[in-house]
C-alpha positions as CSV (number, residue, x, y, z in Angstrom):
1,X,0.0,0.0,0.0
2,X,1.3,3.6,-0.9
3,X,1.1,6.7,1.1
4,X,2.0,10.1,0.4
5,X,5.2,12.1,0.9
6,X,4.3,13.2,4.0
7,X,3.5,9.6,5.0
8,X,-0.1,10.2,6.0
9,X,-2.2,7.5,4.2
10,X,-4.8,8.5,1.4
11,X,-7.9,7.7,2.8
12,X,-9.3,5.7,-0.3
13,X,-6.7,3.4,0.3
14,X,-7.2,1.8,3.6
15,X,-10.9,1.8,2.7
16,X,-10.7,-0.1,-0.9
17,X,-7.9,-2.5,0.8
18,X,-10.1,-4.1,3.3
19,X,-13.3,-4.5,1.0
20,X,-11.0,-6.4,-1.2
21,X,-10.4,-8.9,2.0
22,X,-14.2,-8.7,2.9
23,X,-14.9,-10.0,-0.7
24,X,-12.3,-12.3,-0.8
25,X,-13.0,-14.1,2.6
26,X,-17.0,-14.2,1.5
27,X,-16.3,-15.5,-2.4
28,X,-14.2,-18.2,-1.0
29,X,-16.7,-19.5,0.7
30,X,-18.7,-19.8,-2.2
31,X,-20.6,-23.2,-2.8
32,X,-20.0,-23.3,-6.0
33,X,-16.1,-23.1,-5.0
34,X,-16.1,-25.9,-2.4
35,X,-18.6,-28.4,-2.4
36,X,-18.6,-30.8,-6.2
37,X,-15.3,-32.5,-3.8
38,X,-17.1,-33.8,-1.0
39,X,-20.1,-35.4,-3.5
40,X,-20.3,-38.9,-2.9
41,X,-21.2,-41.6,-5.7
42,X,-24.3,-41.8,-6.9
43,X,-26.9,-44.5,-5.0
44,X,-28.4,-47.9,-6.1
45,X,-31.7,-46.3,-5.4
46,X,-33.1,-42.7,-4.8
47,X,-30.9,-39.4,-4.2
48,X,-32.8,-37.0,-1.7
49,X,-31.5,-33.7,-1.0
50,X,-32.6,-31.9,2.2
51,X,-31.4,-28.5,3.5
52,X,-31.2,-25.5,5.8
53,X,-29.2,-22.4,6.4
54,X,-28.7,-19.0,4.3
55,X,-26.5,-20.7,2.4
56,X,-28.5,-23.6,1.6
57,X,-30.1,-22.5,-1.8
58,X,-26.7,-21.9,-3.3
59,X,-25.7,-25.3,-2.3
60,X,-28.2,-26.7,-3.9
61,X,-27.5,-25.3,-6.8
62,X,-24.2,-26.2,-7.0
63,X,-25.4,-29.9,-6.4
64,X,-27.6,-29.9,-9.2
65,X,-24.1,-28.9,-11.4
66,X,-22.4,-31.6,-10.1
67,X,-24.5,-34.4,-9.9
68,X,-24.7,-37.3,-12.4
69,X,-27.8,-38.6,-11.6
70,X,-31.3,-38.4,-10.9
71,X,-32.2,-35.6,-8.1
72,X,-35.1,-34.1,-5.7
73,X,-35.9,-32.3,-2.5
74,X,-36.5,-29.9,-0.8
75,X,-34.1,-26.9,1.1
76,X,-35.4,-23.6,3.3
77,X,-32.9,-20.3,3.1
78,X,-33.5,-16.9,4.2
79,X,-36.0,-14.6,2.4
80,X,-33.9,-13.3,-0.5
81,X,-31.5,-16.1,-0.5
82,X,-33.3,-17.6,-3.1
83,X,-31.5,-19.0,-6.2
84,X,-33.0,-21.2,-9.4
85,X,-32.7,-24.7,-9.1
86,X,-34.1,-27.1,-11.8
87,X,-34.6,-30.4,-9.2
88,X,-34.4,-29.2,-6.0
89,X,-37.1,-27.2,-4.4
90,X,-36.3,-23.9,-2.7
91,X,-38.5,-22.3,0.0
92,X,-37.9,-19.4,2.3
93,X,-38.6,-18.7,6.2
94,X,-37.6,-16.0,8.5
95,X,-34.2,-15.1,10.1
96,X,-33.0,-14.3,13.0
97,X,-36.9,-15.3,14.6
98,X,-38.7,-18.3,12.8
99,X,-41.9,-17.8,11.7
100,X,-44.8,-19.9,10.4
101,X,-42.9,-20.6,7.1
102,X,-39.9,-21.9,9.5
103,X,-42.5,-24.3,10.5
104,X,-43.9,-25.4,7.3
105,X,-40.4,-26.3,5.9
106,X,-39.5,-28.8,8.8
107,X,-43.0,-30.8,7.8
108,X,-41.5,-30.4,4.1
109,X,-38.8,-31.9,4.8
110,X,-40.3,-34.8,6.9
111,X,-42.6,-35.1,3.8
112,X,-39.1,-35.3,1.3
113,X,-37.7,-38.3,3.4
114,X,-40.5,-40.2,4.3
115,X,-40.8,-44.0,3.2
116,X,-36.6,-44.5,2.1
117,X,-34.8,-47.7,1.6
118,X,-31.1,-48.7,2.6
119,X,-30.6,-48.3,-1.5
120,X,-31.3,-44.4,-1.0
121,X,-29.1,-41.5,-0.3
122,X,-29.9,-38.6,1.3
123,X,-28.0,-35.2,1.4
124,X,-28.2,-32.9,3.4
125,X,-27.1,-29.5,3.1
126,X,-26.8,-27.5,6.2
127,X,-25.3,-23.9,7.1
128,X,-25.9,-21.2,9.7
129,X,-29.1,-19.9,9.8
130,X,-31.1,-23.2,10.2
131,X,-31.8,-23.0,13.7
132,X,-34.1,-20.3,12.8
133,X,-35.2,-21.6,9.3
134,X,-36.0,-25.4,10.3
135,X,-38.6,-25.4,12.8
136,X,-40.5,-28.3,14.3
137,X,-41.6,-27.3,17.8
138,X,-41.7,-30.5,20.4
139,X,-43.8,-31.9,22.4
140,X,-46.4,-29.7,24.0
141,X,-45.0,-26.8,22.3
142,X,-45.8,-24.1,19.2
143,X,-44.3,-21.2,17.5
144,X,-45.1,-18.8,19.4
145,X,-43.3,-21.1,22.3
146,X,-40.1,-21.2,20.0
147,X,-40.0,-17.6,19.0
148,X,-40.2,-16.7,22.4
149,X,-37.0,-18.7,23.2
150,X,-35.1,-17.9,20.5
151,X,-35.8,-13.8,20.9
152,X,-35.0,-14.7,24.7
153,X,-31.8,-16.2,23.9
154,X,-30.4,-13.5,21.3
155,X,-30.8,-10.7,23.7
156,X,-28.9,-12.9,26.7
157,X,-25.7,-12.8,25.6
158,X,-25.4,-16.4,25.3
159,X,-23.0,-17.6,22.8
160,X,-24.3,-19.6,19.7
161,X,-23.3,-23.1,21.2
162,X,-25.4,-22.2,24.5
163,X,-28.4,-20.9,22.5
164,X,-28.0,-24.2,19.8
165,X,-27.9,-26.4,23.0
166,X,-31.2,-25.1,24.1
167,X,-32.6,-25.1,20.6
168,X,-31.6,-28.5,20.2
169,X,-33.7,-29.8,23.2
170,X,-36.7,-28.3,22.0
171,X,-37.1,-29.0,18.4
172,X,-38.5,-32.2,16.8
173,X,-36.0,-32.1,14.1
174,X,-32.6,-31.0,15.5
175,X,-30.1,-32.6,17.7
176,X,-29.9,-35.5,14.8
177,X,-33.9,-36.1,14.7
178,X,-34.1,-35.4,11.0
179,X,-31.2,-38.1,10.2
180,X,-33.4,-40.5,12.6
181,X,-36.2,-39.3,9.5
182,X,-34.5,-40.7,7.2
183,X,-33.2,-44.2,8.5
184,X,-32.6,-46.5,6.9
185,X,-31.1,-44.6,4.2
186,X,-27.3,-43.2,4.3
187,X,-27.3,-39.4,5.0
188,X,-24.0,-37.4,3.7
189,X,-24.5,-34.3,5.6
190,X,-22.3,-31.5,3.8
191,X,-21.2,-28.3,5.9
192,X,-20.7,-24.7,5.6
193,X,-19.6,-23.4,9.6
194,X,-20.8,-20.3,11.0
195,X,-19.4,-21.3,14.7
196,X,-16.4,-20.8,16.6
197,X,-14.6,-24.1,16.6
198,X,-16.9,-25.9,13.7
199,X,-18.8,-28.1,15.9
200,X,-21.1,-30.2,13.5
201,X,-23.7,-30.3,16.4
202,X,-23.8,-26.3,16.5
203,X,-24.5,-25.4,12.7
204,X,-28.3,-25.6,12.5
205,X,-28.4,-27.1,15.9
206,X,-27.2,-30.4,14.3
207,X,-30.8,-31.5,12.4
208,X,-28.6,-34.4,10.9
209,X,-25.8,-34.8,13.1
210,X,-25.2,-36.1,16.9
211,X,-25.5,-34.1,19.9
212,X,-23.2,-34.8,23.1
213,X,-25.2,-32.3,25.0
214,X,-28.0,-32.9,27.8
215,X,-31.0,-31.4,28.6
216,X,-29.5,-30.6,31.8
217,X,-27.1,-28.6,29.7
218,X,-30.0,-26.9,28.3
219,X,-31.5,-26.0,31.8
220,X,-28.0,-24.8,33.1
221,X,-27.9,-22.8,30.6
222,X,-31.5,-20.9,30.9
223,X,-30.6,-20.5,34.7
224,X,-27.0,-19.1,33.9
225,X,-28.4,-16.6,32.1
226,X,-31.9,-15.5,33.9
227,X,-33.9,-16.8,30.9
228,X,-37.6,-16.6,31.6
229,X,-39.2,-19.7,29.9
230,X,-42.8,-20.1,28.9
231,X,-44.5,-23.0,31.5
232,X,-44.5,-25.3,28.2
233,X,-41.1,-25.2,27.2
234,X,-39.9,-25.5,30.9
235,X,-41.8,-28.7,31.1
236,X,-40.2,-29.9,28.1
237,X,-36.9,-29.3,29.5
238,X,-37.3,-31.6,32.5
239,X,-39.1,-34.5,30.4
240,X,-36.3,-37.1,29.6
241,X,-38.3,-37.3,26.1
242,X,-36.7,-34.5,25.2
243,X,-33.3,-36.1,24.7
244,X,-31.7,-35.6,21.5
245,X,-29.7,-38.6,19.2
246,X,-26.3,-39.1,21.2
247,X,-23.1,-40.6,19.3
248,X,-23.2,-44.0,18.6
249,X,-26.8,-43.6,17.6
250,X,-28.0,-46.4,15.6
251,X,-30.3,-44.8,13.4
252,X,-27.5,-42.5,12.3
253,X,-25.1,-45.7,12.3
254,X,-23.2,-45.0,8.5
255,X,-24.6,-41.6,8.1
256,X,-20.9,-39.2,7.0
257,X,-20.6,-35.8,7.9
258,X,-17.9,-33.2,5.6
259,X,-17.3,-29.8,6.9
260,X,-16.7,-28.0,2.9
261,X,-15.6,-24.5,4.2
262,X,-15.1,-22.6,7.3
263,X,-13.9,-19.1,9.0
264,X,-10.6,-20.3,8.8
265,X,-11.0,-20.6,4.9
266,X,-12.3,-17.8,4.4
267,X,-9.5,-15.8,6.9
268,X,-7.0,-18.0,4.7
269,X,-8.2,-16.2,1.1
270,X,-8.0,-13.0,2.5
271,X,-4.7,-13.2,4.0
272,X,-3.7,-14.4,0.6
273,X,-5.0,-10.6,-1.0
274,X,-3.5,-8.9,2.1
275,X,0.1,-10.1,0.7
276,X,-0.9,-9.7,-2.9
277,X,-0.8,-5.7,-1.7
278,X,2.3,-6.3,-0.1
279,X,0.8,-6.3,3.4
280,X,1.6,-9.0,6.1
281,X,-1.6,-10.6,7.5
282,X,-2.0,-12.0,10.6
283,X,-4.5,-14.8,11.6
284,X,-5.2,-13.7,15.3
285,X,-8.0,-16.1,15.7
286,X,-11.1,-17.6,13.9
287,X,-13.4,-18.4,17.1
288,X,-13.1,-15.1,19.1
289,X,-15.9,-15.4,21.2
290,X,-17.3,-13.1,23.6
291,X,-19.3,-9.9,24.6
292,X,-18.8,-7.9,21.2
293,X,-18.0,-4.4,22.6
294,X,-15.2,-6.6,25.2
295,X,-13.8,-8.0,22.1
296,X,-13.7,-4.6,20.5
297,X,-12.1,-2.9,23.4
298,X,-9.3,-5.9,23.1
299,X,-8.5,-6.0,19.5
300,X,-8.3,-2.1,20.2
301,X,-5.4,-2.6,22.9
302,X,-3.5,-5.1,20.3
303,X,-3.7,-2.7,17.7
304,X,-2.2,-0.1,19.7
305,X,0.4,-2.2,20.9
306,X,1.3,-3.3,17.3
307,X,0.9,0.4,16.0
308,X,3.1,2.5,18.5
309,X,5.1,-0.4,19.3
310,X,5.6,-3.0,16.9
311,X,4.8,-5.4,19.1
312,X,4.1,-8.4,18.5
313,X,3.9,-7.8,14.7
314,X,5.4,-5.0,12.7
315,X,3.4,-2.7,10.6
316,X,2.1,-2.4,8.4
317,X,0.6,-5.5,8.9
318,X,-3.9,-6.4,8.6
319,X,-4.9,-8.1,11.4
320,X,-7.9,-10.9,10.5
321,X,-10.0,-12.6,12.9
322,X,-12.8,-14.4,12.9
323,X,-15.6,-16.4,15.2
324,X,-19.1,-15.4,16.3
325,X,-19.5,-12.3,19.8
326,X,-22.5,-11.3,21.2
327,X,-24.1,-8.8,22.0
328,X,-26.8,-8.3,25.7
329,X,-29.1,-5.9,24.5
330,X,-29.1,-2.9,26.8
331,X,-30.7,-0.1,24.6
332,X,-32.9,0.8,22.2
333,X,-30.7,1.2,18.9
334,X,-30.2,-0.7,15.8
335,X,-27.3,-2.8,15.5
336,X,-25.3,-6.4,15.5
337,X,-22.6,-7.8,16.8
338,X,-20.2,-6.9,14.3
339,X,-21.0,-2.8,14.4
340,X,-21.2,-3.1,18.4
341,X,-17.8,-4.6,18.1
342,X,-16.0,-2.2,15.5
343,X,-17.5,1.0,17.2
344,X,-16.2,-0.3,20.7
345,X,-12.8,-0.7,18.8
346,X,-12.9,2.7,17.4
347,X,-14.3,4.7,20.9
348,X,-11.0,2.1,22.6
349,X,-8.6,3.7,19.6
350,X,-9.8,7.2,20.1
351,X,-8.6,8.3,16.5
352,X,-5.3,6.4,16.7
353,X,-3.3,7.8,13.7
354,X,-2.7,4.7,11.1
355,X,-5.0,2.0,12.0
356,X,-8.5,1.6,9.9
357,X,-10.6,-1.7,10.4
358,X,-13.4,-3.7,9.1
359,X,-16.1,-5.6,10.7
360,X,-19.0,-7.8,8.8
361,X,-21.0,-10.2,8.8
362,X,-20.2,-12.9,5.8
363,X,-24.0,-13.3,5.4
364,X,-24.7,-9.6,4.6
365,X,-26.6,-9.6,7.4
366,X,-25.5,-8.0,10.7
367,X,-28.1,-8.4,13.3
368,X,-31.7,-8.2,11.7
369,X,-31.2,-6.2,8.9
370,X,-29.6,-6.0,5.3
371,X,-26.4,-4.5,6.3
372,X,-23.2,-6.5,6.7
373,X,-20.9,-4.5,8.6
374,X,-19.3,-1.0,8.6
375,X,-16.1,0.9,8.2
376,X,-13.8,2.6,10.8
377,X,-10.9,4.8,10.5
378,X,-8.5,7.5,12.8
379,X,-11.5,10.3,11.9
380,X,-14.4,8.1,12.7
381,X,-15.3,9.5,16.0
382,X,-14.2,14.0,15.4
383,X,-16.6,12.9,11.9
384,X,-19.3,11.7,14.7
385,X,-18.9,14.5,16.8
386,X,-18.7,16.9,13.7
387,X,-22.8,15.8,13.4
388,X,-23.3,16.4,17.0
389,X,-23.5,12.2,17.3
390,X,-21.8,10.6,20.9
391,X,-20.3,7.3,19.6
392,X,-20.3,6.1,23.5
393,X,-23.9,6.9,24.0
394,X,-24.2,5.2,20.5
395,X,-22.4,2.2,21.8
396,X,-24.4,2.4,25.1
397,X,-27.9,2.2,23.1
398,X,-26.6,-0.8,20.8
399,X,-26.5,1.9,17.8
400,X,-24.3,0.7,15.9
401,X,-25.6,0.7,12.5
402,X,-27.4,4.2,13.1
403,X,-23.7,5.2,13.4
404,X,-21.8,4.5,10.8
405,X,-24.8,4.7,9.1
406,X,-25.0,8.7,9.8
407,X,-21.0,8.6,8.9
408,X,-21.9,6.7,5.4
409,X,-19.4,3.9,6.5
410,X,-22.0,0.8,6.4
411,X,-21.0,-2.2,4.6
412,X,-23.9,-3.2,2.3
413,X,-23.6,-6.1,-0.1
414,X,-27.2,-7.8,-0.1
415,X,-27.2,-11.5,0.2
416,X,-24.0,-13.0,-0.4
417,X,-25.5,-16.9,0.0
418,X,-22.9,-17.8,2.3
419,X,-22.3,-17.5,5.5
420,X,-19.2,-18.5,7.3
421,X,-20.1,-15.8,10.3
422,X,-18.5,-12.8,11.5
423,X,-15.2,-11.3,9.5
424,X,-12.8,-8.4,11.6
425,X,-9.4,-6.6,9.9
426,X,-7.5,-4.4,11.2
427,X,-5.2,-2.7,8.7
428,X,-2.2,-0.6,10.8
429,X,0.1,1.4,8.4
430,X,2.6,2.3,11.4
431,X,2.9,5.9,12.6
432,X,4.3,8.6,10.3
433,X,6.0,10.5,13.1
434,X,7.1,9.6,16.8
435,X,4.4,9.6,19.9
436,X,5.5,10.2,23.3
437,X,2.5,7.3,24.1
């Protein structure tokens, strides 16, 4: 990357740099890229395809492209994920909340797999996003039941493998129950990760995989957390019935499970563009958890470190990291976890000279609505003040996206039909002249 004489960066720069390793991280995790190697051969008898996640519908498609043979079913992705497919069938629910379309795709489905031989195949195409898209409330449960859980969980600060354990113990069709569906026929479950540590249980809450987790897990978790549950779904909870499919299962006995791409792909094609600029990436992580704004304020004290130090990496250097934060909702602003992370960063930098950073969601989707992420630079916070905004009373009201919003640094990118979760780089140039800090 080139600066001026005076060795102040041009602001385009830093800007255009870590878009290109945005794009680069989400078009690597492109089905179409990674999943014809995983196919297995084509059955004796019938070849099912079953599916959930944002990133289902582009799977599919690049299934039908691959595939030899005959092919049907039936996959659920998030409203405007949609893509054409010629065999398979594609059908839409809500995200982050299910609603009654969730519902009606889990008894699709059922219907899809229903009456299979030991001849048949089924695959099943799962990425992040199906906890919410594949719904099948259990016993003595309904929607409403579920939705209430799930918008309980989101606003607790629980991380994705809590809430997925929870979801998992009160669905008909998760914790491995859709596999069970389809015994006796041999399910090849293919994976895009959206969780820290790629836990085949956690994607989806696990619909075709097994779960190692309890229901007790599930209960310790409400309680750790102050979780008001509905009477029902309590109930449910303490009903042994509620079990999910543990390993060693029978009815998922030969059933295969391929993970096709992951955060630390994604971080992986990235770092590759960061050199092809001529600037050294560094991997930190890719399954920081945590509360996002903590996260922020830490990533904020290595950059500073690295920037008036050169300590433990040299600049100019990008540092990438990846995983899935949360966020406890404490006011009444628009946001996700990615914005709440990057404008705790930037409040933590206080207009550091050199360091510019990056945080989105490879989904497109940051929180509930159609905005991936958002930009932040050494003016970020005099440009906030300049419109009379406070970026800590922003941060304190969960404003994140009205705040780079107001700045016109969103990310926007509309539905990238992946998802392989959160994506954070931090690009530090190194100081053009000596601080006494």
């Amino acid at each position: 990357m080139n600066s001026n004489d005076a060795g102040t960066p041009n602001p385009a720069e830093p800007r255009t740099l870590l878009r290109a390793l945005f794009d680069a991280a989400v078009a690597a995790a492109q089905p179409a890229l990674c999943l014809a190697q995983h196919l297995p051969p084509p059955p004796k008898g019938r070849t099912i395809v079953i599916g959930a996640g944002k990133a289902s519908a582009a799977m599919a498609q690049a299934l039908e492209a691959a595939w030899p043979g005959p092919l049907e079913g039936v996959v659920v992705t998030r409203y405007g994920y949609e893509v054409p497919c010629q065999r398979i069938t594609i059908i839409q629910a809500a995200h982050p909340v299910p609603d009654a379309a969730s519902e009606q795709a889990a008894q699709r489905l059922r219907a899809a797999v229903q009456d299979l031989t030991a001849d048949d195949l089924v695959i099943a195409l799962i990425s992040g996003g199906g906890s919410s898209l594949l719904i099948e409330p259990g016993p003595g449960l309904t929607l409403a039941h579920k939705q209430a859980v799930n918008s309980a969980l989101l606003k607790s600060g629980a991380t994705i493998s809590e809430m997925n354990a929870v979801r998992r113990h009160l669905s008909g069709v998760k914790g491995g129950r859709l596999a069970a569906a389809c015994h006796p026929a041999q399910v090849v479950t293919l994976l895009i990760s959206d969780v820290p540590g790629d836990a085949p249980a956690d994607i989806a809450s696990g619909p075709t995989v097994a779960d190692a987790s309890t229901r007790q897990d599930a209960l310790d978790i409400v309680q750790r957390y102050g979780i008001e549950l509905p009477a029902p779904v309590r109930v449910l909870l303490n009903d042994p019935a509620c079990e999910t499919l543990k390993p060693g299962a029978p009815a998922l006995a030969g059933n295969s499970v391929h993970m096709i791409t992951a955060p630390q792909m994604a971080l992986e094609a990235a770092a590759q563009v960061a050199r092809q600029a001529g600037i050294t990436p560094y991997i930190l992580s890719d399954s920081l958890e945590g509360e996002a704004r903590d996260v922020g304020k830490t990533l904020a004290g290595i950059a500073r470190q690295v920037a008036l130090r050169g300590q433990p990496f040299k600049p100019p250097c990008v540092l990438l990291s990846g995983g899935e934060t949360t966020v406890t909702i404490r006011g009444q602003g628009r946001g996700g976890r990615n914005v709440e992370c990057l404008l705790s960063l930037a409040v933590a930098l206080d207009g550091l000279p050199g360091v510019f950073a990056l945080a989105a969601d490879t989904d497109g989707v940051d929180g509930v609505e159609e905005i991936a992420g958002a930009f932040a630079g050494p003016d970020t916070l005099s440009r906030a003040w300049a419109k009379g905004i406070s970026p800590r009373a922003s941060l304190d009201n969960n404003d994140g996206h009205g705040f780079f919003q107001a700045l016109g640094d969103a990310v926007v990118t509309g539905p990238t039909l992946t998802n392989v979760n959160d994506f954070r780089a931090i690009l530090i140039e190194g100081q053009p002249r000596k601080t006494n800090a």
